[in-house]
DOZA-653492 format. One line per 2 residues: for each residue x, y, z of C-alpha. Coordinates in nm, 4 decimals, always signed. Layout:
REM residues N
X,Y,Z ~ ...
END
This chain:
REM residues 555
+13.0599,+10.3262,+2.9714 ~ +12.8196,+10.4960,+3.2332
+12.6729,+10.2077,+3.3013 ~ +12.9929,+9.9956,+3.3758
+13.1228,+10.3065,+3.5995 ~ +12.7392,+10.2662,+3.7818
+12.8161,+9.9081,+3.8770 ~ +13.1331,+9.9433,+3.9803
+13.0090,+10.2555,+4.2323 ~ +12.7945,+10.0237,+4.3092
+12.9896,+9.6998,+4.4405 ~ +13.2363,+9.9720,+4.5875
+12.9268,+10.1182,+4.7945 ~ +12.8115,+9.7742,+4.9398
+13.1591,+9.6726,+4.9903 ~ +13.1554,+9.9661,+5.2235
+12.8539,+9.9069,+5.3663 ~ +12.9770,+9.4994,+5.4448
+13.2842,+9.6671,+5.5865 ~ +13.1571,+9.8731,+5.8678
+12.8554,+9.6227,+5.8971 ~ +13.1009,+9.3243,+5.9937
+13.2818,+9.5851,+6.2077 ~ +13.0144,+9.7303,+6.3878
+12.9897,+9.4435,+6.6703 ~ +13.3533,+9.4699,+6.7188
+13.3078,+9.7965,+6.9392 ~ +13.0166,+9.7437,+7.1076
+13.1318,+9.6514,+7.4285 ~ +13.4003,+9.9805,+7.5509
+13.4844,+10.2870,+7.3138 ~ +13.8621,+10.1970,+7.3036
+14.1176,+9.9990,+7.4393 ~ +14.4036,+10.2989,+7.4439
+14.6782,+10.0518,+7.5341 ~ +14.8165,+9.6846,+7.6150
+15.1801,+9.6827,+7.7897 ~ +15.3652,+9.3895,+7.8357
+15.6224,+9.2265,+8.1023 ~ +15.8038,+8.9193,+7.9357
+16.0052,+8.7547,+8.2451 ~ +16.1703,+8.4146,+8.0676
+16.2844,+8.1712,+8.2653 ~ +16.6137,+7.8975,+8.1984
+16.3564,+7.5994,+8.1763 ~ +16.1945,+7.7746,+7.8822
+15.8861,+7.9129,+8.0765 ~ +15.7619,+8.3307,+8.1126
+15.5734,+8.5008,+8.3653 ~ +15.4037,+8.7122,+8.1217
+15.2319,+9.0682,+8.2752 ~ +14.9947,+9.2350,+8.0598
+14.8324,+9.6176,+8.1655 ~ +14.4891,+9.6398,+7.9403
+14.3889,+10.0211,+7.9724 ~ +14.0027,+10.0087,+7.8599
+13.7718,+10.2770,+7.8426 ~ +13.4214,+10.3190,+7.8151
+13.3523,+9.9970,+7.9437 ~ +12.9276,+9.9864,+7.8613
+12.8530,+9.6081,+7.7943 ~ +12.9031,+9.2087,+7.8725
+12.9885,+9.0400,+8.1543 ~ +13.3861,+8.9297,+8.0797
+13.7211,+8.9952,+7.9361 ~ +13.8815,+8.7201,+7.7949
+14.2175,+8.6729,+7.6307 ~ +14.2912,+8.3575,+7.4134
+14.5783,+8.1468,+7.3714 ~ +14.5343,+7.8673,+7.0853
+14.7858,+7.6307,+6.8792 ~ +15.0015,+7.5732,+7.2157
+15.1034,+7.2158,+7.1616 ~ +15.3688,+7.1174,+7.4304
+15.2574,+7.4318,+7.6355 ~ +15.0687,+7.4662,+7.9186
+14.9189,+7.7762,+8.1016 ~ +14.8753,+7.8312,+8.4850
+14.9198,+8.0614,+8.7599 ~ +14.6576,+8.3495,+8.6418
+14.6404,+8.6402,+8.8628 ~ +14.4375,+8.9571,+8.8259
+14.3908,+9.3039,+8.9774 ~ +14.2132,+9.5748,+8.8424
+14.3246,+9.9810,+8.8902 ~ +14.2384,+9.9886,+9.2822
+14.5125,+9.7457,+9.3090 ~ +14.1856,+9.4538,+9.4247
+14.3016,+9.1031,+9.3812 ~ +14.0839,+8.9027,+9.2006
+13.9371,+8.5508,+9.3410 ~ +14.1195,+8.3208,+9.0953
+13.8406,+8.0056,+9.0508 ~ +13.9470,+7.6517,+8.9400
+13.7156,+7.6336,+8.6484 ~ +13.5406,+7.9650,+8.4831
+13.1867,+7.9726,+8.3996 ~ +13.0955,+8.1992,+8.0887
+12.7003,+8.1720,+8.1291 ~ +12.7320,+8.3628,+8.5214
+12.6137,+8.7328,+8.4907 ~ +12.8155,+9.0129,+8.5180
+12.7614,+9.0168,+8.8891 ~ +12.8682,+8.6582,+8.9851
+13.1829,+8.7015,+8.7524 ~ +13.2476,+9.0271,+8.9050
+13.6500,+9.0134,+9.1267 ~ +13.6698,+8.6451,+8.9544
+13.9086,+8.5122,+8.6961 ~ +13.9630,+8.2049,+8.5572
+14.1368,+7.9798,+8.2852 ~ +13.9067,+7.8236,+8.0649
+14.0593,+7.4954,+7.8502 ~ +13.9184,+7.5308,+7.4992
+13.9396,+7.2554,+7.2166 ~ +14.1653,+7.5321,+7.0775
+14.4126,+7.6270,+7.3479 ~ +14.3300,+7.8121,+7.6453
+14.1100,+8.1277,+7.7605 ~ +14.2451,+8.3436,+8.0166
+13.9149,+8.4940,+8.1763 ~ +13.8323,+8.7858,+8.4333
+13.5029,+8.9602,+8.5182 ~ +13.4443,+9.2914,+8.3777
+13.2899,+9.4725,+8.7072 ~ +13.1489,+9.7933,+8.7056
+13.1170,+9.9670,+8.3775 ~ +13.2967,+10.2817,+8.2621
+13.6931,+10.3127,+8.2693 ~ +13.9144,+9.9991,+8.4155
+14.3137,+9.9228,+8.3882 ~ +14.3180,+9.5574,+8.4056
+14.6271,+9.3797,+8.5218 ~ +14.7139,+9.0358,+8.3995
+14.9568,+8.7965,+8.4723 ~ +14.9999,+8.4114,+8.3876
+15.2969,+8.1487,+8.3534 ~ +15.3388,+8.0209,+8.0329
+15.5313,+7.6986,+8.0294 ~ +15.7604,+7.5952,+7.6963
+15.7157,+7.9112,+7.5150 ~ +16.1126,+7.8857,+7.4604
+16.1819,+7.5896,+7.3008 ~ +16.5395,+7.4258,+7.1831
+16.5602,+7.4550,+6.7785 ~ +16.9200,+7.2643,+6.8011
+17.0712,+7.5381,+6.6154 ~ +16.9328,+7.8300,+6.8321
+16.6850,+7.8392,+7.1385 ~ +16.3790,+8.0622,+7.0292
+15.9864,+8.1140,+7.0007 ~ +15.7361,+8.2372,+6.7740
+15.4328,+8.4001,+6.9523 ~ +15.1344,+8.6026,+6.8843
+15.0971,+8.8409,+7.2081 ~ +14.8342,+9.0243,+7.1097
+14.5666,+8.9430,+6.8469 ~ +14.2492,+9.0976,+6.6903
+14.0484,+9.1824,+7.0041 ~ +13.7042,+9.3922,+7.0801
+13.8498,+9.6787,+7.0210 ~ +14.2140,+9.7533,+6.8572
+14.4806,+9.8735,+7.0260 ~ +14.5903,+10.2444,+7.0295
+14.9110,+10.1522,+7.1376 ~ +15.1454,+9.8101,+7.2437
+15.4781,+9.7891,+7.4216 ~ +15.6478,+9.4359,+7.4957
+15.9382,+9.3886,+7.7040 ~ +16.0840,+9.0728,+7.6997
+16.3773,+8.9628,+7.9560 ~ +16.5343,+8.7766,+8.1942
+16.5599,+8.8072,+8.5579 ~ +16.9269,+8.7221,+8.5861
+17.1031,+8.7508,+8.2477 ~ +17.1494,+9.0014,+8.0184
+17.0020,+9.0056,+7.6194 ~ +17.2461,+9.1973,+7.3906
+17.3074,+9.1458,+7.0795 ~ +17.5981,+8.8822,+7.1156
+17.3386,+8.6356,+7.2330 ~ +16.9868,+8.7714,+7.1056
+16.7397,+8.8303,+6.7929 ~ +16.4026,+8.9769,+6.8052
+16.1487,+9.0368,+6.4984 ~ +15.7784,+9.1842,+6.4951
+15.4999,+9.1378,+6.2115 ~ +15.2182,+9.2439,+6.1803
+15.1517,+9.5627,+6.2751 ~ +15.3527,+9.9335,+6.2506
+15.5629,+9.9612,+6.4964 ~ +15.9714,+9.8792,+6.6119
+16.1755,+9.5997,+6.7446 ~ +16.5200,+9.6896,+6.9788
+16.8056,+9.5795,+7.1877 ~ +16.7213,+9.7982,+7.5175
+16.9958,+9.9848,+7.6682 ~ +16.8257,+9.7826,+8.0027
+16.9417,+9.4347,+7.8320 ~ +16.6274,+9.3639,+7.7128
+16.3908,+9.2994,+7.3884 ~ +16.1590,+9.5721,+7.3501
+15.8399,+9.5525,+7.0581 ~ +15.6096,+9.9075,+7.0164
+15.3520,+10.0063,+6.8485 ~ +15.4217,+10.3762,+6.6533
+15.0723,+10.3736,+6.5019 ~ +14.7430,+10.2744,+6.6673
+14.6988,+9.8859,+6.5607 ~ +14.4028,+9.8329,+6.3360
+14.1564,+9.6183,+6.3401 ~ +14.3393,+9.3468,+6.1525
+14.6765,+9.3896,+6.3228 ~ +14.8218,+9.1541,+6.5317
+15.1911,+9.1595,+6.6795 ~ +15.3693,+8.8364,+6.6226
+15.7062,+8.8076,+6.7887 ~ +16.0125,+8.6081,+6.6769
+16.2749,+8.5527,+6.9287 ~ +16.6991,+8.3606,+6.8685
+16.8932,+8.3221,+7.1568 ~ +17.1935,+8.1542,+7.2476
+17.1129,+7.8446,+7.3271 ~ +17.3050,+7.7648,+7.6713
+17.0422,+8.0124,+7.8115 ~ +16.7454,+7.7838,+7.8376
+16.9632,+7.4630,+7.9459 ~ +16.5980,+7.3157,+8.0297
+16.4201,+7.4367,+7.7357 ~ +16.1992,+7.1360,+7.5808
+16.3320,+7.0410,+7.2302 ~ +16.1654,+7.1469,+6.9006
+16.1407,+6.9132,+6.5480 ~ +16.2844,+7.1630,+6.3707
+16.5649,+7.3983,+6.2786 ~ +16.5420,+7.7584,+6.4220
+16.6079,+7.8629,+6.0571 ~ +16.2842,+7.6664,+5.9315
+16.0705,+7.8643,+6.1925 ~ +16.2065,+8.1924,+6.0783
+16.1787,+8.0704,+5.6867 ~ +15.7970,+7.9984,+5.8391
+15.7455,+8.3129,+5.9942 ~ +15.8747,+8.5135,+5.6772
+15.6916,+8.3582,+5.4662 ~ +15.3351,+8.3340,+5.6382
+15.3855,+8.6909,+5.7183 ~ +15.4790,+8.7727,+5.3424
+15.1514,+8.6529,+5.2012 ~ +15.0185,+8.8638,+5.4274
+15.1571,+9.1567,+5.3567 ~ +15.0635,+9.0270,+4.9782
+14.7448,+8.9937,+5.0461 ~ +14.6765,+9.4120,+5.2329
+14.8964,+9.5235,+4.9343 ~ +14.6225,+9.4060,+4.7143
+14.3557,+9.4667,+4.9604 ~ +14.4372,+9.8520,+4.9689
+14.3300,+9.8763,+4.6128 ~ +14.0270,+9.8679,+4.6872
+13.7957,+10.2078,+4.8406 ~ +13.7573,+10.0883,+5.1096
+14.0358,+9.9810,+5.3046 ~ +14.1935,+10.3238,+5.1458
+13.8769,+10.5098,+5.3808 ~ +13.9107,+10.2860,+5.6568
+14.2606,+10.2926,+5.7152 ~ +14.2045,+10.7736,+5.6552
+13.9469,+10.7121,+5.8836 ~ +14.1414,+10.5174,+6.1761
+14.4432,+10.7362,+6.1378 ~ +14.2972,+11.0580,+6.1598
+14.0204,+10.9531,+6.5034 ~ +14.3452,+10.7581,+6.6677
+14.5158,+11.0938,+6.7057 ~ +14.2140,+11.2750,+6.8013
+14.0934,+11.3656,+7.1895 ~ +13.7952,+11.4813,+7.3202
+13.8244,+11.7238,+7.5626 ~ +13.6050,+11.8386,+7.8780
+13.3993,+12.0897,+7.6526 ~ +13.2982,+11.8393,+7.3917
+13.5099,+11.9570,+7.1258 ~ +13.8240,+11.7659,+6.9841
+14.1739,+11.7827,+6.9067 ~ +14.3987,+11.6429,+6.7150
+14.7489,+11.5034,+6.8637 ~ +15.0612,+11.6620,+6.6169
+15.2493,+11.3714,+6.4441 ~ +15.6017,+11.3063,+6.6614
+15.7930,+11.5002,+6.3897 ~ +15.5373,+11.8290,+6.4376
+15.6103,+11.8271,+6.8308 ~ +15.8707,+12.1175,+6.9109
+16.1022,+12.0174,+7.1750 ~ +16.0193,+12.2205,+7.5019
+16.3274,+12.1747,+7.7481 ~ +16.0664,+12.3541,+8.0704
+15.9810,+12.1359,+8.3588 ~ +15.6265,+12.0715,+8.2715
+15.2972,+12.1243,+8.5358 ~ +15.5609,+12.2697,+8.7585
+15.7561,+11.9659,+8.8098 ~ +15.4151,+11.7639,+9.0148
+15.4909,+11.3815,+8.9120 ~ +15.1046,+11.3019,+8.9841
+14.9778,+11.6136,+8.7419 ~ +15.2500,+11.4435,+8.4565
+15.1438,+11.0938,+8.5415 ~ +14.8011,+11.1948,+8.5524
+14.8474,+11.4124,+8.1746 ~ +15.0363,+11.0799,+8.0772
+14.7515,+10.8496,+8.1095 ~ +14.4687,+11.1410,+7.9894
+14.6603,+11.0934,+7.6622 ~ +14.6275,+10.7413,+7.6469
+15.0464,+10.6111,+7.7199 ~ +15.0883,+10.4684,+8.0766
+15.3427,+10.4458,+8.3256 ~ +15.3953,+10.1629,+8.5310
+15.4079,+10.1422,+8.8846 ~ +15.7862,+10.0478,+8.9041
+15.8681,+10.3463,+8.6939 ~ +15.6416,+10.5904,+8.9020
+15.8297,+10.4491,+9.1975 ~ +16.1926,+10.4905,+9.0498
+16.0903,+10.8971,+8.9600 ~ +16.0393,+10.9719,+9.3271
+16.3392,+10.7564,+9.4358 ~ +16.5434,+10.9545,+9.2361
+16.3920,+11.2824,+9.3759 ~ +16.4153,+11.1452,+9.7399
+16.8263,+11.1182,+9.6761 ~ +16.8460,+11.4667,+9.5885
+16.6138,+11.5749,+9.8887 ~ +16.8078,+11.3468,+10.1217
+16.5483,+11.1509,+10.2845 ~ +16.7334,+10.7789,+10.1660
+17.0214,+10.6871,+10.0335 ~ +17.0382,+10.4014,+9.7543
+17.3779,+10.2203,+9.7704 ~ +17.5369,+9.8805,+9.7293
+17.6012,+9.7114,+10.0766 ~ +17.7494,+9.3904,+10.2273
+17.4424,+9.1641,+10.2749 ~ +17.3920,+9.0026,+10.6532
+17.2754,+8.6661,+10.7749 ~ +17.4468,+8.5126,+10.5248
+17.7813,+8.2599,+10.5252 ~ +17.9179,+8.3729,+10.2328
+17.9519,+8.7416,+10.1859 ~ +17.7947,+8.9630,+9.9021
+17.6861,+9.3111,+9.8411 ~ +17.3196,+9.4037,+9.7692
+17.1696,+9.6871,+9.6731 ~ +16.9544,+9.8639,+9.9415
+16.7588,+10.1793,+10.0117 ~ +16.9121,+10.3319,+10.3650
+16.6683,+10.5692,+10.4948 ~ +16.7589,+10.9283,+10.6663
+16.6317,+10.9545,+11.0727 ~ +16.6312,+11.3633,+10.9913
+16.4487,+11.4124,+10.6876 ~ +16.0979,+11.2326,+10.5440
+15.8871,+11.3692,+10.2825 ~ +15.5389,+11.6280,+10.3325
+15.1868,+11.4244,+10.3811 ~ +15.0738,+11.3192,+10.0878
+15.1614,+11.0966,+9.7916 ~ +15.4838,+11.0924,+9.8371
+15.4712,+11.0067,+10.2617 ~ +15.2065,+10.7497,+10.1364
+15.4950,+10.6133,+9.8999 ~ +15.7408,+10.6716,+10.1784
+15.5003,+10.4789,+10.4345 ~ +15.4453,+10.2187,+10.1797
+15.8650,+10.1184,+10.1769 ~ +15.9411,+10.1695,+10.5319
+15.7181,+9.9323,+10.6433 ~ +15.9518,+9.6258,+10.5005
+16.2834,+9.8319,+10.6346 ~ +16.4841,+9.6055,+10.9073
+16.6024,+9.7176,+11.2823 ~ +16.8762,+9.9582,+11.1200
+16.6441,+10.1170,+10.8743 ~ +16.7572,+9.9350,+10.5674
+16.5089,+9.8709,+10.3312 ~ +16.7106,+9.5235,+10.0937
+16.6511,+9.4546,+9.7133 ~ +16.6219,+9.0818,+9.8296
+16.3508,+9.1451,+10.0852 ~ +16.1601,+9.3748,+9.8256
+16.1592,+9.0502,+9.6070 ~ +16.0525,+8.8268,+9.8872
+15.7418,+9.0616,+9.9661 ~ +15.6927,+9.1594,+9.6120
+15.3229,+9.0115,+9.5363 ~ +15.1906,+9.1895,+9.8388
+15.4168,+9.5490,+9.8087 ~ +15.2837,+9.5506,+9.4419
+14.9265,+9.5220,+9.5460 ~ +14.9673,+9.8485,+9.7832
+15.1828,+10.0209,+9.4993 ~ +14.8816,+9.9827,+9.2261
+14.6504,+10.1110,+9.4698 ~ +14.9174,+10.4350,+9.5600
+14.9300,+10.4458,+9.1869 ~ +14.5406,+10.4795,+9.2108
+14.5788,+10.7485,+9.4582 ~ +14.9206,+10.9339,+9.2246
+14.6184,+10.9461,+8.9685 ~ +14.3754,+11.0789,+9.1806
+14.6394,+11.3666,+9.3025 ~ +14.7311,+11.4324,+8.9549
+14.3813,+11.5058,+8.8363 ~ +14.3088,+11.7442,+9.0875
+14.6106,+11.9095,+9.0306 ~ +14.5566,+11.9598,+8.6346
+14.1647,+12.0931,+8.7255 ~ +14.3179,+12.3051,+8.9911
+14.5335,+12.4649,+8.7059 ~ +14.2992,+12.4786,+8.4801
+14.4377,+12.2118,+8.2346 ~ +14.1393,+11.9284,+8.2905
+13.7922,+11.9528,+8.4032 ~ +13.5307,+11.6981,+8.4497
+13.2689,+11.6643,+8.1061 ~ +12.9037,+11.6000,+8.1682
+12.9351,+11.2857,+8.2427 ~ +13.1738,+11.3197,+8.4939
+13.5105,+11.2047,+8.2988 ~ +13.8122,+11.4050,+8.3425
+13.9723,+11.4823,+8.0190 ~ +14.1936,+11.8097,+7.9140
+14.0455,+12.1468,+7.8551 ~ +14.1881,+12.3136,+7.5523
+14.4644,+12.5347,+7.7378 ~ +14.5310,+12.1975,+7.9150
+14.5952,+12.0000,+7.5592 ~ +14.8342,+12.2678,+7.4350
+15.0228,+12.2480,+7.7674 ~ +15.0373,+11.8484,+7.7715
+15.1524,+11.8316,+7.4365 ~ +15.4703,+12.0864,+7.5226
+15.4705,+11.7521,+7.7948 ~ +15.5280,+11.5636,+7.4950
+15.7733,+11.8223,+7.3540 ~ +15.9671,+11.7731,+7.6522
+15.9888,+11.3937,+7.6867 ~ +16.1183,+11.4628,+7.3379
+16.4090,+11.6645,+7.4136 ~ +16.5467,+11.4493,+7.6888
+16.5185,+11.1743,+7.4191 ~ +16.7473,+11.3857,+7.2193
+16.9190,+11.5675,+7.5117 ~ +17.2812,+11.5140,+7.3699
+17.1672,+11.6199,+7.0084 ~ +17.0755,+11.9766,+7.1207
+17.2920,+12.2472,+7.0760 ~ +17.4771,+12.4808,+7.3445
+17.2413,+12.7598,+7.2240 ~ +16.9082,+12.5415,+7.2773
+17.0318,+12.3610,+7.5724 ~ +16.8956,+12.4127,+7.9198
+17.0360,+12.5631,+8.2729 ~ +17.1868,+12.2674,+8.5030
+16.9679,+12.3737,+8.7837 ~ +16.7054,+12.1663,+8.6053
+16.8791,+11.8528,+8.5706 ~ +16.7507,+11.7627,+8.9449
+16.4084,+11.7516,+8.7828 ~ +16.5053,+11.6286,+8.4169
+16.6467,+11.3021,+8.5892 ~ +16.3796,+11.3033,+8.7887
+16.0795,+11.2317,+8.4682 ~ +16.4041,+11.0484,+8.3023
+16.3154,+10.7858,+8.5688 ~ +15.9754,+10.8538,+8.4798
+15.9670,+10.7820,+8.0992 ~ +16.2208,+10.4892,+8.1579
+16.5300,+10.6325,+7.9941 ~ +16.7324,+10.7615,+8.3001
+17.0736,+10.6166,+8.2440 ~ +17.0270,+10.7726,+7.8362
+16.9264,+11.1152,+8.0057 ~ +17.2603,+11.1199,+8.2338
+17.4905,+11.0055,+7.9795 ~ +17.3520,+11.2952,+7.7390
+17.4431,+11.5236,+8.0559 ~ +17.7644,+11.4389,+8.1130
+17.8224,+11.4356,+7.7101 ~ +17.6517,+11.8209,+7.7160
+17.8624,+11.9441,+8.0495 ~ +18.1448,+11.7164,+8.1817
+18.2176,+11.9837,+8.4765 ~ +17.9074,+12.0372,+8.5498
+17.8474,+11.6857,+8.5601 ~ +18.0525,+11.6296,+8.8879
+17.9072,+11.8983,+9.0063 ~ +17.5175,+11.7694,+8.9534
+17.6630,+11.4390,+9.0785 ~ +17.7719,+11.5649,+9.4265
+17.4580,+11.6512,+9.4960 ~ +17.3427,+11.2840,+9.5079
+17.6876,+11.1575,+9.7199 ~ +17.8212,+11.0760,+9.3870
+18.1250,+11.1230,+9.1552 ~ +18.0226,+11.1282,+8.8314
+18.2032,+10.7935,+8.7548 ~ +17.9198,+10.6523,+8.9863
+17.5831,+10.8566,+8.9478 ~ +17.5099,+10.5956,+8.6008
+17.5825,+10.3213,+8.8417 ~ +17.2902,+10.4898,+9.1034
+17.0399,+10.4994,+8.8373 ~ +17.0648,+10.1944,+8.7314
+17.0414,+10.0739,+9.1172 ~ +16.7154,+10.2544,+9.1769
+16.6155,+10.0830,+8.8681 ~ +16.6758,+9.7075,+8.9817
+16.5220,+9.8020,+9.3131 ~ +16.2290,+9.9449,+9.1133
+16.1984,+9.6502,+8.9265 ~ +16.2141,+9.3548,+9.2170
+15.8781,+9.5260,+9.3393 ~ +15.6990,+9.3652,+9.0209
+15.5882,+8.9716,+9.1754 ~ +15.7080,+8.6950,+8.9716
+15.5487,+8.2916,+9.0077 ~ +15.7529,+8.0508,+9.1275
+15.8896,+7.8407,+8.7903 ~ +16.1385,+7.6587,+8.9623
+16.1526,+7.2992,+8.7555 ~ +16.0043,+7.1932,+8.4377
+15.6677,+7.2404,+8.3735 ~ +15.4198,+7.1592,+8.1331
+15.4765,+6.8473,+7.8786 ~ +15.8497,+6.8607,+7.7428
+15.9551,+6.6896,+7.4196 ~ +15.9134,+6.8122,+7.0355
+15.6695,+7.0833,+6.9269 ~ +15.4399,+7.1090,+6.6558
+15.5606,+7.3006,+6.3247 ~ +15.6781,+7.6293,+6.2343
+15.2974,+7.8190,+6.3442 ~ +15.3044,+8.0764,+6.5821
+15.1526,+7.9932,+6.9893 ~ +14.9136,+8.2163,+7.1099
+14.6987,+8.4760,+6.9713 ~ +14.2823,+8.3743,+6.9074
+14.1408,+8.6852,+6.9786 ~ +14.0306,+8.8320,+7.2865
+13.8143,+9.1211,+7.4817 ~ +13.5124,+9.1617,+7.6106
+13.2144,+8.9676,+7.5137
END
């Protein structure tokens, strides 16, 4: 009996030792990749401009990242684009060389054709902390089933380093996805699948991805919106039958996998160091599980957008530059320095209204991030001061550029800021992370992005003063659920309501309505390729696989 329990110590010993042996040259290249967002624009002829933000840390080795895209019969990829976090354009080259050295790759990207698909490449550049911005076209991802239009994807597959977090938002520019006319499913990793209140698809991660997670997408739509959409051999209901069943044995197969040691230590191991933070001292701490976070209804850092954009990113969940934009928008209503409103459009022979952004001749913001900002959008304004959603999306590739780079500089602010206070401080090799005060006040940050998630589940004892609701709409805007945040308001307080809407030139049948304007003019700063047409080879696809996915990182 002792001897059979000695053998079987045994194999469970090397199987550890195989384990992290096999896993070791995974990480070698950064210490973590702390998040991977991404923007999902389709188009009518079946195409998407697809935007992915890699956060990567601890960048200390190679020469490249690289993201693959395999088993894309009937599918074609073009139009690759790349900036890293000073908003720097790279030099997009016709064909990519993998032997260069880091130097000669260095503000380069390429796509390199594979015998398996495709390789979207870019140059690493210096090491130590990047936030990589990606964009492509992918042509005849949505494809015509007969019964349904749809696709099957793997965005994001095993890759140098896992994931600590992923967020996909997947819409249209010009038509709403609701639940009369969509269907969205995820596999493959922990996480949720929704029908935005914004009319779009929305995947996320609610555990940090493991090493052998991926996050395979299913998409249904109504099929008179992709009228251009190349036709599939098969029946949308085969592909989902596919994807259920492919992704069953898999789940089959980790069930069984678990039972062994382990997987049971790796998966202890990943879950308790995801959650955990090293702060400026050396020491760490560990993040509280979403249910352990108290709700905290305080403005936090004193109401600074850079220190909460800047305590945002420290803990590993960005912001995008659209949203950063839309928090100060919504502040600059309240101070008065623009209006936002819907007007008749000129120059035009028939007539239609347009949202614009009408600035004030009496009021502009302090120097600073904010004039920067305000610099930044009254460049574009015409000779009455009117700054149009159409011209935004005319000028969009080049205003983005300048907003990454003010983004950059919001970062900057915000750090400074949160060492000022106390809260950060740089660790001996010069990284800014929290100090331990700093933690315990950015997780009450958390605590409050929680309560205006629940804002209209709070009761009248717990609920705040309306003199803060200036600022609570304000990092609304910021964490993306404004128009949720005013309808819990007006729910909480109807009077009160009109009166907090007066204050922006509003009734409070319209102050929903100016949210969601600042949002669409928000949004028409992020550049789009041009797609009119049909790209790529139309005509039946291959069977019920998913596109995409092959792995990816640095190397």
């Amino acid at each position: 009996m002792k001897s059979k329990r000695k053998i079987l110590l045994t194999f469970f010993v090397l199987l550890t030792v195989l384990f992290i042996l096999g896993a070791a040259p995974v990480f070698a290249k950064e210490e973590a990749i702390p998040s991977i967002n991404l923007d999902v624009i389709l188009q009518s002829d079946g195409s998407a401009v697809i935007t992915e933000i890699w956060d990567v840390r601890g960048v200390s080795g190679g020469t490249e990242y690289y993201k693959a895209l395999n088993n894309m019969d009937g599918m074609g990829v073009h139009s690759l684009a790349v900036w890293d976090e000073s908003g720097t354009q790279y030099k997009t080259l016709d064909d990519w060389n993998t032997k260069l050295s880091k130097e000669e790759k260095s503000g380069t990207c390429g796509i390199l054709k594979t015998s398996d698909g495709y390789e979207l490449c870019w140059g690493i550049g210096g090491y130590g902390d990047h936030q990589y911005t990606i964009q492509y076209t992918v042509e005849g991802l949505v494809k015509d089933y007969g019964d349904y239009a749809g696709f099957y994807h793997q965005f994001i597959s095993e890759l140098s380093s896992a994931p600590e977090s992923a967020y996909i938002k997947i819409r249209m520019a010009d038509t709403r996805l609701t639940a009369n006319n969509a269907r969205i499913w995820a596999y493959g990793f922990t996480g949720e699948v929704e029908i935005g209140s914004d009319d779009s698809l929305n995947v996320f991660s609610s555990e940090a991805l493991g090493g052998g997670d991926y996050v395979n997408v299913l998409c249904r739509f109504d099929r008179s919106l992709f009228p251009l959409a190349s036709t599939a051999d098969m029946s949308f209901e085969k592909l989902q039958e596919s994807a259920e069943n492919k992704n069953s044995d898999t789940a089959l197969y980790i069930v069984l996998a678990v039972l062994a040691v382990v997987i049971i230590v790796t998966v202890i191991l990943v879950v308790f160091f995801s959650s955990r933070y090293k702060l400026a001292d050396g020491t760490a701490m560990r993040l509280p599980g979403k249910k352990q976070i108290d709700t905290n209804w305080s403005v936090p850092f004193g109401g600074s957008i850079p220190a909460v954009y800047s305590a945002m990113l420290l803990f590993r969940k960005g912001i995008s530059c659209e949203k950063l934009m839309g928090a100060y928008l919504i502040r600059w209503q309240e101070a008065g320095y623009i209006r936002i409103e819907e007007r008749e459009s000129e120059g035009t022979i028939k007539r239609s209204h347009e949202e614009a952004i009408v600035f004030s001749v009496d009021k502009t913001p302090d120097p600073g991030v904010e004039r920067s900002l305000y610099d930044i959008l009254i460049d574009d304004t015409d000779r009455d001061g009117i700054l149009w959603t159409s011209d935004i999306g005319k000028r969009a590739e080049a205003l983005y550029n300048k907003l990454t780079a003010w983004a950059a500089e919001v970062k900057s602010e915000g750090e400074k800021a949160l060492i000022r206070s106390g809260a950060a401080a740089t660790d001996i090799k010069g990284t800014v992370r929290f100090t331990v005060s700093g933690f315990e006040q950015a997780v009450k940050l958390l605590g409050f992005r929680k309560y205006l998630m629940e804002m209209r589940r709070q009761s009248e004892e717990r609920s705040a003063p309306g003199e803060l609701w200036g600022d609570y709409l304000v990092f609304a805007a910021l964490f993306d659920i404004g128009e949720q945040v005013l309808e819990s308001m007006k729910a909480l307080d109807p009077a009160y309501f009109d009166t907090f809407a007066g204050m922006y030139g509003c009734n409070a049948y319209n102050m929903i309505y100016l949210v969601t304007m600042t949002n669409h003019i928000s949004s028409a700063a992020t550049p789009t390729q041009n797609t009119d047409g049909i790209g790529g080879a139309a005509g039946s696809a291959g069977g019920g696989g998913f596109s995409g996915g092959g792995g990816g990182g640095s190397r």
